[in-house]
C-alpha positions in Angstrom: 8.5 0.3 -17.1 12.1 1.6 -16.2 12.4 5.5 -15.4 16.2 5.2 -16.0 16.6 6.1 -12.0 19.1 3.3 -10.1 18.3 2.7 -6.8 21.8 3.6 -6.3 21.1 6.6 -7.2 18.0 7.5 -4.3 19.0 4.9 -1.5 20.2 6.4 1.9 24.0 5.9 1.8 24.2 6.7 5.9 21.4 4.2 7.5 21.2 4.3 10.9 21.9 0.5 12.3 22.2 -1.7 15.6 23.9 -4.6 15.8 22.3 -8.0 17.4 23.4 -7.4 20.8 21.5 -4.2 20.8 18.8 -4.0 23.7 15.0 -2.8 22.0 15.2 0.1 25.1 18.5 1.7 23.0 17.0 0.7 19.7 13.2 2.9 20.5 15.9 5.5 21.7 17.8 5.7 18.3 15.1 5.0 16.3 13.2 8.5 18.4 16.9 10.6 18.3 17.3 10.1 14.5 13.6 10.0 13.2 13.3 6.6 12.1 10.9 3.9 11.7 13.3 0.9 11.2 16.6 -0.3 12.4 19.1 -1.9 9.9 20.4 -4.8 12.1 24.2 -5.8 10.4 27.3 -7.3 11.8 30.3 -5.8 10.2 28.6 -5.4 6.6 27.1 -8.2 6.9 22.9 -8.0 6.9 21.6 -10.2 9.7 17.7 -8.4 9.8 15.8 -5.1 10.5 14.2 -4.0 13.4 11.1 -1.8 13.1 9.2 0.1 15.6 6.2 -2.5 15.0 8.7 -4.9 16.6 9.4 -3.1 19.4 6.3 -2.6 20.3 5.1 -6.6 19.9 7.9 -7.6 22.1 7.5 -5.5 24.7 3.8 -6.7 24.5 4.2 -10.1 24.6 7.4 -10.6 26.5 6.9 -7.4 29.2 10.7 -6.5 29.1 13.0 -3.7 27.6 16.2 -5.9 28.2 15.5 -7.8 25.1 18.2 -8.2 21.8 17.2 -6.5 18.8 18.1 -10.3 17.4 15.2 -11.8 18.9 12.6 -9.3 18.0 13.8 -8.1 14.7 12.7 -9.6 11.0 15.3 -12.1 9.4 13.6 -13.0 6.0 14.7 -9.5 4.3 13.9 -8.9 0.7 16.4 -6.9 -0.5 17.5 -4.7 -3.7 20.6 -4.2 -5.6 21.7 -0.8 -6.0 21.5 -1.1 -10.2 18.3 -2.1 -10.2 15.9 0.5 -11.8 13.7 2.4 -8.8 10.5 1.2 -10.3 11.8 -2.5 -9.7 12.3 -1.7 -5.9 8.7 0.3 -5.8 6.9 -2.4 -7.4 8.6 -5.2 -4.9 7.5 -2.3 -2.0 3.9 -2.7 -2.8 3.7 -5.7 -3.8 5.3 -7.0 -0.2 3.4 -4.2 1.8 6.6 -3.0 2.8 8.1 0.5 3.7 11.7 0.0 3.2 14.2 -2.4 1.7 17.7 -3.2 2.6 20.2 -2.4 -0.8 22.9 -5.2 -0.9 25.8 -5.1 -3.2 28.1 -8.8 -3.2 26.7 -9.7 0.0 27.1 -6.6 1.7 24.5 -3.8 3.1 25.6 -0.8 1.2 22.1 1.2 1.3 18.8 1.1 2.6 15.9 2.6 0.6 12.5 4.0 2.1 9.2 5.2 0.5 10.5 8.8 2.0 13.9 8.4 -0.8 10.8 7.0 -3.3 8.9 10.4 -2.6 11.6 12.9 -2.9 12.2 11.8 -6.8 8.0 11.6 -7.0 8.2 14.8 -9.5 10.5 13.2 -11.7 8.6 9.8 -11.7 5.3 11.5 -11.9 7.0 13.2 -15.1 7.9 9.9 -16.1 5.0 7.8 -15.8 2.7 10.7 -17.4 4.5 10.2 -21.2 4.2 6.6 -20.8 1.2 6.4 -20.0 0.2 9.0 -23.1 2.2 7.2 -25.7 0.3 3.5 -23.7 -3.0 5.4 -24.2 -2.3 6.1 -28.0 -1.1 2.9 -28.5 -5.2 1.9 -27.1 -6.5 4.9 -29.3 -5.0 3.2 -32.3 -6.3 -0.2 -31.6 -9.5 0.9 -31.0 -9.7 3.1 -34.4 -8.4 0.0 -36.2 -11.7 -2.0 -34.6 -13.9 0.8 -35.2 -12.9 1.6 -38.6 -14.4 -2.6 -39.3 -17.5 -0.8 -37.3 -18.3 1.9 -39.1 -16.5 4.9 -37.4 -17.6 8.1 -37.7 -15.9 10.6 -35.6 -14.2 11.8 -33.0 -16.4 14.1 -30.3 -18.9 14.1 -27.4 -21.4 11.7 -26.9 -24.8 12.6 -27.3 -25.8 10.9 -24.9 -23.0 11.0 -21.7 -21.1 13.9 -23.2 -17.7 11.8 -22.9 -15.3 13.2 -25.1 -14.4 10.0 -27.0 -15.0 7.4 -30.6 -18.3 7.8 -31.8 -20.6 5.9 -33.7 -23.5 7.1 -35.8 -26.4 4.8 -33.6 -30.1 5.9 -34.8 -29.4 9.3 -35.9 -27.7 10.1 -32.9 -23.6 10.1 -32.4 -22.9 7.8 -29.3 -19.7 6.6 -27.5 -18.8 3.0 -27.7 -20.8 2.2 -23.8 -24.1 4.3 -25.0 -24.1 2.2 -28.0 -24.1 -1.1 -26.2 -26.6 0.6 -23.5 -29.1 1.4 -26.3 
């Protein structure tokens, strides 16, 4: 379902970045001076990984040293995003990977990076959103269900006699029951 928002549109335009080179003891430093979690690694514009503070933290565990490049520690598989992609496209490749950022890459080049913080600071607006389609997706279901009920005998709309939920009912023994107390009973 497309909310109409581009990741172009949320992305941070000024990411903080490294390059290779970069020793982990400068990158823990930037990453604590700016308030960041992650590292874009880049040469040029060119994308060469990220480095995250999970990283860090694993290399200096196995390997005992601070003097090591960001190029050895950081991740090179990078899924990425273009920026005119709709944000529920990125979201849904964020949870779907278990991942808290993704690079944004326009024509080979690293022109954004977009975190679940950008994601949250449009959350009204998606929530907004997501609410009317999910009421016009749960009258689409309302429909189909009348249509299957009408071929069922339908009676009304109302509590169930039974649960009390607010929903179809059918006349079952005298008594008017939602779709689950019928089947129960």
């Amino acid at each position: 379902m497309d909310t109409g928002i581009k990741v172009g549109d949320v992305m941070t335009r000024n990411f903080v970045s490294v390059s290779p080179r970069t020793g982990i003891a400068l990158c823990s430093k930037v990453m604590a001076k700016k308030r960041v979690g992650s590292l874009v690694v880049k040469e040029g514009s060119k994308l060469r990984g990220v480095i995250t503070e999970g990283d860090i933290i694993r290399a200096i565990a196995k390997k005992g040293s601070l003097k090591i490049p960001a190029e050895k520690v950081m991740s090179r598989r990078i899924t990425t995003v273009d920026p005119s992609k709709d944000i529920s496209h990125a979201f849904k490749i964020m949870k779907r990977k278990k991942l808290r950022w993704l690079p944004v890459v326009f024509k080979g080049r690293i022109v954004g990076f977009l975190t679940k913080k950008d994601i949250n600071r449009i959350r009204p607006a998606l929530v907004d959103i997501i609410s009317q389609s999910v009421k016009v997706a749960e009258e689409r279901e309302k429909k189909r269900r009348v249509k299957t009920v009408d071929k069922q005998r339908y009676t009304r709309e109302g509590p169930c006699q039974e649960c009390g939920v607010y929903d179809i009912l059918f006349k079952t023994n005298g008594k008017f029951l939602c779709e689950r107390c019928k089947r129960k009973g």
